[in-house]
VOBA-1610 file (N, C-alpha, C; in pm, whole numbers, padded with zeros to 5 digits, always signed):
BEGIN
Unk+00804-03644-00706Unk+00679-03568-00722Unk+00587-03597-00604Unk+00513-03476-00556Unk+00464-03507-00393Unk+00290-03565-00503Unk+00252-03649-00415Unk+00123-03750-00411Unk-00010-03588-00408Unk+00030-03523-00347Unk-00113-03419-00330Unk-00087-03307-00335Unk-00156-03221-00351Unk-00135-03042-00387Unk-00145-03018-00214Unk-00099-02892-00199Unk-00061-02896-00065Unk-00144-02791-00063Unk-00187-02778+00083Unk-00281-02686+00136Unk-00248-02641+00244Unk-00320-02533+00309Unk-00331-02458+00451Unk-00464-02501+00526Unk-00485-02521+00588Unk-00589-02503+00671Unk-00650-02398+00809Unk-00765-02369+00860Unk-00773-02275+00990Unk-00918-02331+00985Unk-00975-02223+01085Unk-01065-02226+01128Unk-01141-02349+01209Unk-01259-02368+01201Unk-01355-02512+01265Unk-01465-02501+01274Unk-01578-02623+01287Unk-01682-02553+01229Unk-01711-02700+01189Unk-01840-02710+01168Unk-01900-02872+01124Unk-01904-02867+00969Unk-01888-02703+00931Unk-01872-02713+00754Unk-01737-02715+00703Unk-01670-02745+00611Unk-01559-02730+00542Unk-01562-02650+00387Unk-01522-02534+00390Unk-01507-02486+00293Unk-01352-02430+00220Unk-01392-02528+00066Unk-01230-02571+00010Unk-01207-02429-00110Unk-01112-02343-00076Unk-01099-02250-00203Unk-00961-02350-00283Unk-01010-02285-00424Unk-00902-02298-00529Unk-00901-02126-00591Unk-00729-02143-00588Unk-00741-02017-00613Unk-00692-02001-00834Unk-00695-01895-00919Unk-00708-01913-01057Unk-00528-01931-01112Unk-00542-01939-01249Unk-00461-01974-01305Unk-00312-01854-01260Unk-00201-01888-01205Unk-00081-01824-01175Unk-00085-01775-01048Unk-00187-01798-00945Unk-00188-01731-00837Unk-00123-01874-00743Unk-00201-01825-00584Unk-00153-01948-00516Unk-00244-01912-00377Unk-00212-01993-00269Unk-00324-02021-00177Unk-00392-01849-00079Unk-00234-01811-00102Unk-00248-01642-00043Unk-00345-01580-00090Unk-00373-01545-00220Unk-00508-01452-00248Unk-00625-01494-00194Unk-00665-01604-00058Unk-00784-01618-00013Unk-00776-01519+00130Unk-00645-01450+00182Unk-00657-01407+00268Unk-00744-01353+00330Unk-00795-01242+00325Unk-00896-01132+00350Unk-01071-01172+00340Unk-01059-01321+00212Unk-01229-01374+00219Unk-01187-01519+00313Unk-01045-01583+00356Unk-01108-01713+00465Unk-01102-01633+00570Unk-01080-01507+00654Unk-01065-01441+00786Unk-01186-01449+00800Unk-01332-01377+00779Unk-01487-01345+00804Unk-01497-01524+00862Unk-01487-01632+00721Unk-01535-01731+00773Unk-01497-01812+00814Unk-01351-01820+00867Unk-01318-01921+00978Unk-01388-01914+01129Unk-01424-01779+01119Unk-01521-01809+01293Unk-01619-01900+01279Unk-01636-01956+01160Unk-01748-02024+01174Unk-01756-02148+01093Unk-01675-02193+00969Unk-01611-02281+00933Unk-01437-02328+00970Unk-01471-02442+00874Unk-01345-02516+00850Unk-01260-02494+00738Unk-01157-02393+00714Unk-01153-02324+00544Unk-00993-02429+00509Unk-01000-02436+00390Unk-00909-02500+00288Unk-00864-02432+00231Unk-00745-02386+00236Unk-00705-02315+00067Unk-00579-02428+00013Unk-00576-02459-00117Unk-00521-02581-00206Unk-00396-02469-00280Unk-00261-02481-00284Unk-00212-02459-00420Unk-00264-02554-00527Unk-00288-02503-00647Unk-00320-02597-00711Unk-00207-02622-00777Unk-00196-02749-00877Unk-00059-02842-00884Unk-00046-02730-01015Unk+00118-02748-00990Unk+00141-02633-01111Unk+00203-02493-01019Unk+00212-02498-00914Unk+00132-02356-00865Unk+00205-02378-00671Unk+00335-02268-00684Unk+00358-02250-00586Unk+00435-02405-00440Unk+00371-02428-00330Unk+00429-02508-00299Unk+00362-02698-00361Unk+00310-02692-00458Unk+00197-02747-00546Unk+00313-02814-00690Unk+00390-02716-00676Unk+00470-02696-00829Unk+00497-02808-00875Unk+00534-02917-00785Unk+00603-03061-00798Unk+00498-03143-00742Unk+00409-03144-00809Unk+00278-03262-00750Unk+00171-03306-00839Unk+00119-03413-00819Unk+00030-03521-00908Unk-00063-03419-00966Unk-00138-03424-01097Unk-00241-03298-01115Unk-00196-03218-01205Unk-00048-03240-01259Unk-00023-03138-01358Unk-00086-03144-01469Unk-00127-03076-01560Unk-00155-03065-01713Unk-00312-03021-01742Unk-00388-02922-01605Unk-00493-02848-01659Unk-00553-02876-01532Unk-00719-02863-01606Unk-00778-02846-01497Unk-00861-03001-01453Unk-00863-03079-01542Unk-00890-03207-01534Unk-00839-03269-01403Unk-00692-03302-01421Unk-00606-03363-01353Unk-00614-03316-01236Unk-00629-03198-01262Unk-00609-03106-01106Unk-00759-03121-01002Unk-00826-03154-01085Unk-00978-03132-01010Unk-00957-03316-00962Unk-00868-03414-01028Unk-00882-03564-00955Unk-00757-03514-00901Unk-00704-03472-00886Unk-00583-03468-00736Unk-00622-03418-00631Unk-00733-03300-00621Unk-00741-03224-00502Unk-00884-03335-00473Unk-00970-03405-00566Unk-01023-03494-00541Unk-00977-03591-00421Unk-00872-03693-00452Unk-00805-03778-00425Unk-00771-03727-00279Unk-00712-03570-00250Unk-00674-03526-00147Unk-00762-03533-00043Unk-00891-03482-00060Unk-00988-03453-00003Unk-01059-03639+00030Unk-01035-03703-00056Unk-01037-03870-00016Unk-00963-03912+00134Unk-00832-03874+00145Unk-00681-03892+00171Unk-00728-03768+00327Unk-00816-03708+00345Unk-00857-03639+00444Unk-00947-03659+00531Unk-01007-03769+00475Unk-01190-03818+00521Unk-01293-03686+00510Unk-01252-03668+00396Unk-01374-03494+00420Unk-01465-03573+00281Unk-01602-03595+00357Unk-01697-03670+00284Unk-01788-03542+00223Unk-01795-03423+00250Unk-01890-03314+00252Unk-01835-03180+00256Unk-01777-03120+00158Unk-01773-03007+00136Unk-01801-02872+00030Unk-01804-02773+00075Unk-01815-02642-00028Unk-01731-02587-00106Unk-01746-02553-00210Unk-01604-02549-00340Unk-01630-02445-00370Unk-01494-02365-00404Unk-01506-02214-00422Unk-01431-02220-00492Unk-01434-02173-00624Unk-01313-02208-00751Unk-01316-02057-00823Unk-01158-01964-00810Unk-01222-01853-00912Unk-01119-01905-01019Unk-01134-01826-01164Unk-01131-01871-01265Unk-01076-02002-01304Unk-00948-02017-01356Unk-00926-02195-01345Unk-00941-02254-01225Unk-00960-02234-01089Unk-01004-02322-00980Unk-01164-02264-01037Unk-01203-02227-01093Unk-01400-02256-01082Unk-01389-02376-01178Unk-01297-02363-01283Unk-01300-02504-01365Unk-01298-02598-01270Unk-01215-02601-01189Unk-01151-02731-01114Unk-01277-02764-01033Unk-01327-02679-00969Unk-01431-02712-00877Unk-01580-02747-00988Unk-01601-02716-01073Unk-01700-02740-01166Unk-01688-02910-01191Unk-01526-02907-01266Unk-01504-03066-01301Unk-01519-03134-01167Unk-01484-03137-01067Unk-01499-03207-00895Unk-01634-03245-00903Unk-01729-03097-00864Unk-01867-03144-00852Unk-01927-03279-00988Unk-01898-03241-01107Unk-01973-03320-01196Unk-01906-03451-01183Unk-01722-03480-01163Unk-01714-03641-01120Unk-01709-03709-00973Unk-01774-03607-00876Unk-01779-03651-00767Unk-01897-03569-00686Unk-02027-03609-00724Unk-02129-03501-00707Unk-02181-03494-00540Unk-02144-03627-00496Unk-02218-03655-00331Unk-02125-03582-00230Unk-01945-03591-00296Unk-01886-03497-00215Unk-01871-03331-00227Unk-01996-03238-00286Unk-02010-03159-00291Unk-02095-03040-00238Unk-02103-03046-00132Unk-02261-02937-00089Unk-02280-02810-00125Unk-02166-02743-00176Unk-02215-02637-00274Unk-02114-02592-00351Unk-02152-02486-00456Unk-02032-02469-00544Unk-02050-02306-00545Unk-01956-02224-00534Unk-01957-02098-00555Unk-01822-02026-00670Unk-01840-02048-00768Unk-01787-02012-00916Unk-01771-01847-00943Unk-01607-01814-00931Unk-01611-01674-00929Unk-01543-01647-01094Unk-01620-01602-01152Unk-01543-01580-01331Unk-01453-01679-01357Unk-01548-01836-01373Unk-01483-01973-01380Unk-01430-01976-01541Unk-01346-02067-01487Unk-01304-02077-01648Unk-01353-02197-01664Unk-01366-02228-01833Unk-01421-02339-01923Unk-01577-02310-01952Unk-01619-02165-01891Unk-01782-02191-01963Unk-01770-02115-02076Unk-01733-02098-02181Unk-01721-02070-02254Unk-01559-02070-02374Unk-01525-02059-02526Unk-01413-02091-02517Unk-01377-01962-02542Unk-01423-01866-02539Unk-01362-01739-02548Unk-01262-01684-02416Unk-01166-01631-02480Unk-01016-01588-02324Unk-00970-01482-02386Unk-00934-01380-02327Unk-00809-01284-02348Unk-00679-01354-02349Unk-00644-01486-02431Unk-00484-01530-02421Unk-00358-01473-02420Unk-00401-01303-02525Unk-00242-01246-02448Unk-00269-01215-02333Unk-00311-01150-02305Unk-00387-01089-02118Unk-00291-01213-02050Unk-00372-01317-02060Unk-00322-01452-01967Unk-00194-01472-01983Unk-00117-01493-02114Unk+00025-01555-02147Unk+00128-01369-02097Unk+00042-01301-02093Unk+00172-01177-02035Unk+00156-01213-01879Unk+00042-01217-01832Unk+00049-01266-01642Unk+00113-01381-01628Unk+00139-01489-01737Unk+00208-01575-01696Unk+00380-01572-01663Unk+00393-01430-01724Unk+00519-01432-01748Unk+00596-01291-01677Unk+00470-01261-01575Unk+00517-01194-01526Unk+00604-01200-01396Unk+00725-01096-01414Unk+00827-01175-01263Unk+00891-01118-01197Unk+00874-00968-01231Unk+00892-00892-01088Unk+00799-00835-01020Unk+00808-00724-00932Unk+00672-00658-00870Unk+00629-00588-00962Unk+00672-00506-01007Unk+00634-00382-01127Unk+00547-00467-01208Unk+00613-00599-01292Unk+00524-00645-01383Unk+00382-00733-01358Unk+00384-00823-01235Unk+00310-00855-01159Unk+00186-00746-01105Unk+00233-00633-01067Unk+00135-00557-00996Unk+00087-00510-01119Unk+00135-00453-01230Unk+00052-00426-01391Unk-00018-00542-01427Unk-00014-00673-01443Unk-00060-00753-01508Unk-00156-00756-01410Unk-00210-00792-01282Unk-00321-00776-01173Unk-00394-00676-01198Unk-00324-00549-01242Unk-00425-00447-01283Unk-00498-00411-01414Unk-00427-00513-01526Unk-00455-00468-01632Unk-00615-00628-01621Unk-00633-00729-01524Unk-00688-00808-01570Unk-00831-00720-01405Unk-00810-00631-01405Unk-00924-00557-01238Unk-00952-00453-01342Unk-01071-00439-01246Unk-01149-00308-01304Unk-01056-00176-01291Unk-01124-00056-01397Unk-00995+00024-01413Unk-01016+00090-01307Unk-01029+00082-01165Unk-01015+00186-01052Unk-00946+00065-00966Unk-00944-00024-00958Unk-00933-00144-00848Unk-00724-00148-00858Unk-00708-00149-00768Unk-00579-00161-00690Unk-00516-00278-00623Unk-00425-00317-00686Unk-00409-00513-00637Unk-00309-00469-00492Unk-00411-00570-00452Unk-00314-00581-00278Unk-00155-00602-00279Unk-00125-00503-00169Unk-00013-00556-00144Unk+00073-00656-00136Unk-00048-00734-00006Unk+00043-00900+00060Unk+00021-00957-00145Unk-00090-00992-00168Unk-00105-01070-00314Unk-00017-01042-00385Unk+00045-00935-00429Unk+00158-00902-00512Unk+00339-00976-00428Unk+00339-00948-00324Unk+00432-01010-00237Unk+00414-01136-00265Unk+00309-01197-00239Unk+00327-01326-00233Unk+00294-01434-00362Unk+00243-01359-00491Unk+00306-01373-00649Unk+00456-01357-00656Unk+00527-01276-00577Unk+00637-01273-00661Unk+00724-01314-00610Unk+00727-01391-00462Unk+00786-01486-00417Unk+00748-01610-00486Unk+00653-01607-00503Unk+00584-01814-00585Unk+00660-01799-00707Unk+00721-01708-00762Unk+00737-01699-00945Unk+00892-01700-00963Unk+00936-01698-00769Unk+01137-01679-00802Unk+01180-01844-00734Unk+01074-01909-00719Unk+01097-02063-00720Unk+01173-02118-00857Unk+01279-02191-00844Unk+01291-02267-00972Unk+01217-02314-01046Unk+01219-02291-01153Unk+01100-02368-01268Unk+00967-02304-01227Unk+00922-02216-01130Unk+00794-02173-01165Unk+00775-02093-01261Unk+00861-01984-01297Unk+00812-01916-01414Unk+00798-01998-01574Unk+00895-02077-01605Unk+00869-02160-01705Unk+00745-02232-01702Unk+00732-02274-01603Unk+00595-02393-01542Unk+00418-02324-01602Unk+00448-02201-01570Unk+00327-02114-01605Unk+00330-02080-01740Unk+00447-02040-01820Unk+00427-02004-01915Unk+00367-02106-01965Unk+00439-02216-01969Unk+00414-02366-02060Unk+00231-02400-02044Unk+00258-02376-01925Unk+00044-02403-01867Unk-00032-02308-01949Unk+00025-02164-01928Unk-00076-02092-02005Unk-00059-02091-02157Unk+00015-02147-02223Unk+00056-02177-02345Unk-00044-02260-02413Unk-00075-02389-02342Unk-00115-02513-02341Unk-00344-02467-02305Unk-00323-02359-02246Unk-00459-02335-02199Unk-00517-02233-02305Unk-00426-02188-02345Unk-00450-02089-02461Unk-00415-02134-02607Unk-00449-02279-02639Unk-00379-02285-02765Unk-00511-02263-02866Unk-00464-02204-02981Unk-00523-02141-03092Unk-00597-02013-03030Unk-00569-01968-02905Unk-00671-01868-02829Unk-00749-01877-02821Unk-00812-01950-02782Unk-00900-02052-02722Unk-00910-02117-02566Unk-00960-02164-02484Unk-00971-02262-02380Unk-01075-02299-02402Unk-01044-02435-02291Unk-01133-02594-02317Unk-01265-02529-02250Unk-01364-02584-02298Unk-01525-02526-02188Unk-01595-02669-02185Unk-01643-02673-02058Unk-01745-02778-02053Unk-01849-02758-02105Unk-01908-02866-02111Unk-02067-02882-02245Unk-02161-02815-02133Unk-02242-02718-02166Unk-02340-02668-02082Unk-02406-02778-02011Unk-02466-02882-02134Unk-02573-02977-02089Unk-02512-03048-01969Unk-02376-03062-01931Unk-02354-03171-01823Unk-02366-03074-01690Unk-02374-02923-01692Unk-02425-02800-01610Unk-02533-02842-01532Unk-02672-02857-01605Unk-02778-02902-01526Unk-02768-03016-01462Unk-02687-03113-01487Unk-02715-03207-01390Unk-02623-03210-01205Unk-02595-03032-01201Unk-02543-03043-01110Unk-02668-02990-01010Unk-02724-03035-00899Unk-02808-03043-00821Unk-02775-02962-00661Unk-02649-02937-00685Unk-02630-02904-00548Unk-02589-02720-00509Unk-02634-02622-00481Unk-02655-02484-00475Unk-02534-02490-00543Unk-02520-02372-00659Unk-02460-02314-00735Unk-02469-02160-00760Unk-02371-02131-00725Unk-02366-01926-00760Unk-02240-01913-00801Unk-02240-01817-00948Unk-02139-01771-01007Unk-02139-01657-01031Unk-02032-01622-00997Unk-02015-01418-00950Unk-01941-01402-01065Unk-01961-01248-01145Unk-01901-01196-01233Unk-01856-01079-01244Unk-01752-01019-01246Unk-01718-00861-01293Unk-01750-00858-01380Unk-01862-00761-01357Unk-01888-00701-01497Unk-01791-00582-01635Unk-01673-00560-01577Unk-01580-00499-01596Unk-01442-00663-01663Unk-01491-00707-01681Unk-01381-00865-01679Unk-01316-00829-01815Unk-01171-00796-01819Unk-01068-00794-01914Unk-01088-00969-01966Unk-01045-01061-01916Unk-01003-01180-01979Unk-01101-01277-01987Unk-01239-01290-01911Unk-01296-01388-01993Unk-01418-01335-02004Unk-01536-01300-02089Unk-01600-01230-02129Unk-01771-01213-02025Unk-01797-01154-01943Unk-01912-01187-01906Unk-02037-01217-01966Unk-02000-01227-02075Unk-02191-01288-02181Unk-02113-01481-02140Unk-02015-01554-02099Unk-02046-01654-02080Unk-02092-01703-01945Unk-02188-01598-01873Unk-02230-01619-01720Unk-02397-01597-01774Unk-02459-01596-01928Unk-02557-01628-01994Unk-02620-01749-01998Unk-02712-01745-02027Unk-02778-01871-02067Unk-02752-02041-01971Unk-02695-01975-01821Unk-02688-02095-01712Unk-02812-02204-01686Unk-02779-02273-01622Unk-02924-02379-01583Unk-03013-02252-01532Unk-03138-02281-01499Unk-03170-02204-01475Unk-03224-02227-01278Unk-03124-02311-01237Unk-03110-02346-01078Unk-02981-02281-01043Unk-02903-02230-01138Unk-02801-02116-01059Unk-02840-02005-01037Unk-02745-01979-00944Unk-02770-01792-00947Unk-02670-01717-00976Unk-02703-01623-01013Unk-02579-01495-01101Unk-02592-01391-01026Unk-02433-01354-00988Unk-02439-01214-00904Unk-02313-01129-00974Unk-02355-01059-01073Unk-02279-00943-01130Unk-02218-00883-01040Unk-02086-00827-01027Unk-02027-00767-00917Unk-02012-00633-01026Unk-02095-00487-01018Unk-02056-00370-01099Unk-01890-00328-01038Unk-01810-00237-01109Unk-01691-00239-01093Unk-01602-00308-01025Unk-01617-00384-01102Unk-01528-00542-01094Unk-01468-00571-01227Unk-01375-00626-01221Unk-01350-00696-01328Unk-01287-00807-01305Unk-01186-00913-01372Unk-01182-01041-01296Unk-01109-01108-01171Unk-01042-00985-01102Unk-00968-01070-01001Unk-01088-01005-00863Unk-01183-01054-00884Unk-01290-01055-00779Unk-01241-01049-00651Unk-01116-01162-00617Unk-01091-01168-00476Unk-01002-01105-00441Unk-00935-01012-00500Unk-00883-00903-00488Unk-00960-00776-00456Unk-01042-00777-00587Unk-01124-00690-00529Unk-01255-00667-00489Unk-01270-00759-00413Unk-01375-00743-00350Unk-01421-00872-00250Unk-01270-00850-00165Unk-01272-00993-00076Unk-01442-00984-00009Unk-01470-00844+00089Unk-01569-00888+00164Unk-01729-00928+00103Unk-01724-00893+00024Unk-01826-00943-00059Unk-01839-01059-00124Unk-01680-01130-00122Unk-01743-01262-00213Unk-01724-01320-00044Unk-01673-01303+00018Unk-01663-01378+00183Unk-01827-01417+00187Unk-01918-01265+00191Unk-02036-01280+00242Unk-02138-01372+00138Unk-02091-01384+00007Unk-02156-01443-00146Unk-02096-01572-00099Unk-02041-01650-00051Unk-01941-01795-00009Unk-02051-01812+00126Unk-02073-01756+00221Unk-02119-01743+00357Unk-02267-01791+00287Unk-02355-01695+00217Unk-02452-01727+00168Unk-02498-01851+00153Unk-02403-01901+00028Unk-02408-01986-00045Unk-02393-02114+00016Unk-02333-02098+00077Unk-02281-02268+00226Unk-02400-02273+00294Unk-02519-02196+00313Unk-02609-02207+00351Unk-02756-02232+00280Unk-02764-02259+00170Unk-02863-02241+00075Unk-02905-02403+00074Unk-03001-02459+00009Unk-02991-02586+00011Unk-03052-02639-00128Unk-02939-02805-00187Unk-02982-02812-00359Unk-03096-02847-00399Unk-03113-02906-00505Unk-03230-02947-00519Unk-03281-03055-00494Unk-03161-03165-00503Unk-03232-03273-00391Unk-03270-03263-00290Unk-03200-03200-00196Unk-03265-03189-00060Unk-03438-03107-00080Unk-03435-03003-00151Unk-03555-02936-00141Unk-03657-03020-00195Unk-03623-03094-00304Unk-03739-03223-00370Unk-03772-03324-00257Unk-03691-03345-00156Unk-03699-03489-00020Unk-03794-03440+00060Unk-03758-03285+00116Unk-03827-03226+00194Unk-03964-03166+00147Unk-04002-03119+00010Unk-04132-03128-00029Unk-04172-03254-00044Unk-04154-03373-00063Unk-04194-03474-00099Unk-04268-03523+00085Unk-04158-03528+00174Unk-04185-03593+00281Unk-04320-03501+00417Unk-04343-03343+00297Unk-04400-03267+00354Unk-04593-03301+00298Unk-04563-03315+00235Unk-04689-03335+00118Unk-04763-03486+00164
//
């Protein structure tokens, strides 16, 4: 079993910004949103464990484990300071990161994260898990996108190469089995939400088949919410340049500690 979830890297840049990509995908669906910002960062994309060249590595069994492996990785890198971009189970992952490792976080950008709430579409999820050719793959991408949105090419290619690996298709079912039990998923306690201090934006299709947009309600009230209209949840599908420029934003914003130091030292 490999020690770390394996990643790609590009770009450069004094910032580092780490995507996780959601439950059954793999590092490819960041294509089209790390291109804009490698001219100007340092971009990460992680398989997460479970997941592609990831499949055989420390981190298996949710999003817990997975958020202290890519932890550990990012230890194992000397990257003391970076931006987390998590869409649905990577927004879990990056949610759990920031709250057990808050100093190595400078911002968080949460695209239809999973765990804020326990409501899921579990068949939705357990049929994408099990999907394994192109035909069924490119339906299950479409049945979880808004009803006009069209799943990319390369993304479908490169799902259905990750899913003819040995043991990946079992691997997913069993995960989404385990994430969906009683139809249900795990959600973090709102209250441990506010004590995250460092810029936070969570984007939503408002069109979202599988996890419901009323749980992008009632946030701290130091996040920000950016409804994406005809959207629904594979955001980075559809609608790479916009979450590129919502990520770009967001790496630039500053938390609330810093803004409390700098009024304090102004006054």
């Amino acid at each position: 079993m490999l020690p770390f979830p394996y990643a790609v890297e590009g770009g450069a840049g004094s910032k580092t910004i780490v995507f996780l990509h959601g439950f059954g995908a793999c590092r490819e669906i960041w294509r089209d949103v790390m291109r804009p910002l490698a001219a100007e960062a340092r971009v990460l994309a992680y398989d997460l464990p479970g997941h592609s060249h990831s499949l055989q590595c420390e981190g298996m069994g949710g999003a817990k484990p997975a958020a202290r492996a890519i932890l550990a990785d990012l230890a194992a890198r000397q990257l003391t300071k970076v931006h987390l971009v998590g869409h649905s189970m990577g927004g879990a992952v990056a949610t759990l990161m920031a709250l057990a490792d808050p100093g190595r976080v400078a911002s968080l950008t949460l695209l239809a994260p999973g765990g804020f709430g326990p409501e899921i579409n579990a068949a939705l999820l357990r049929r994408y898990a099990a999907a394994s050719g192109r035909r069924e793959i490119r339906a299950s991408l479409a049945a979880m996108s808004a009803s006009r949105s069209v799943p990319p090419d390369h993304v479908v290619d490169a799902l259905c190469l990750m899913r003819k690996q040995p043991g990946q298709l079992q691997t997913l079912i069993d995960m989404a089995a385990a994430m969906t039990r009683d139809d249900r998923q795990g959600a973090i306690p709102r209250a441990q939400l506010h004590a995250l201090d460092m810029p936070v934006m969570v984007v939503w299709g408002a069109e979202d088949p599988l996890l419901p947009v009323a749980q992008a309600e009632a946030l701290p009230s130091h996040f920000h919410l950016h409804h994406v209209l005809d959207a629904g949840h594979m955001l980075v599908e559809e609608a790479p340049d916009l979450i590129a420029e919502i990520v770009r934003r967001n790496t630039r914003r500053r938390g609330r500690r810093l803004r409390s130091a700098l009024g304090a030292a102004a006054s």
